[in-house]
Structure formats: structure tokens, C-alpha cells
C-alpha positions, 0 to 999 in steps of 0.5 A, a space after each residue: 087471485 080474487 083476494 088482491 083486487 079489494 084492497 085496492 079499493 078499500 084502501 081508496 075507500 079509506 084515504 077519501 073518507 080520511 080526506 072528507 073527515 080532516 078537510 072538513 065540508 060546507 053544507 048546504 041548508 034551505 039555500 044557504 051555504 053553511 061553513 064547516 064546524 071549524 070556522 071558528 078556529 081561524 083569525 077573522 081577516 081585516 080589510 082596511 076601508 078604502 079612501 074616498 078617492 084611490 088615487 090620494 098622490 094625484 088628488 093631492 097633487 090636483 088640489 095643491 096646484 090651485 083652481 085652474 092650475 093645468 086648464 088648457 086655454 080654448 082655442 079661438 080662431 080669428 075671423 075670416 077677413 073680408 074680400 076686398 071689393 070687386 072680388 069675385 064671390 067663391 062659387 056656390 054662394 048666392 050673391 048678396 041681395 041689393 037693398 029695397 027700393 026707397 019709397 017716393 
């Protein structure tokens, strides 16, 4: 009965040591990750360089509008009209002062 309970093992032993020979393995040495000997088999990939700006339909757009194409107008209020004489003053606002006295 004893005979049956190493095959199960060998044979794990065998497909993780099938697996770490075919995968291949990084290394890590003095701190730096290190590929594994197969690197040099795969295509390098290509990454185009990004514009100046990402969003090229709307700077476009901006710039074929025209300086000032798109600015909203500030908002000016118009000024208080003044009370007319005679007019009671709103409460909490001192009276205006009278002026000096002439000199004689």
C-alpha cells in the first residue's frame, strides 16, 4: 500500500519542474530584475509618441474659431439709481455728514 502514495508526488514534482524549465524565470540580481534568456526571441513593441496636446479635434476646432470666438461677455450690473430727496435712508446707514462750517 505504500507503493501508490509517491506517485502522486512525483508526478507533481515533475509537471512544476516542467513548468519552471518551459516558462522561463526572471532573476533577480544586486536589486535589479533581470529577464529571462528568451527575451530576445519576441518582437520589441512600439509605442507612437503621443502629441503635444491629446485632444487634436478640439484644439483644432479652438484655433480655427478665431481669437475671442467662444468668450462670454462679463456680466455688468448697472448702478443703484439714487433715492430721490426726501426719501427716508434704509436703516443701518448713518446719515450723510453736513458739510463744514464756512469760515468768516
Amino acid at each position: 500500500m505504500n507503493t501508490n502514495r509517491w506517485w502522486p508526488c512525483v508526478g507533481a514534482l515533475g509537471l512544476g519542474l516542467t513548468l519552471t524549465v518551459l516558462s522561463g524565470c526572471q532573476t533577480n540580481v544586486a536589486g535589479m530584475t533581470l529577464p529571462s534568456g528568451h527575451y530576445l526571441q519576441h518582437p520589441p513593441q512600439y509605442f507612437p509618441p503621443s502629441p503635444p496636446f491629446p485632444l487634436t479635434r478640439e484644439l483644432a476646432q479652438m484655433q480655427g474659431a478665431g481669437p475671442g470666438a467662444g468668450a462670454v461677455p462679463p456680466v455688468v450690473e448697472p448702478a443703484p439709481a439714487p433715492a430721490p430727496p426726501g426719501m427716508p435712508l434704509p436703516t443701518g446707514v448713518p446719515p450723510p455728514a453736513s458739510p463744514p462750517p464756512a469760515p468768516r
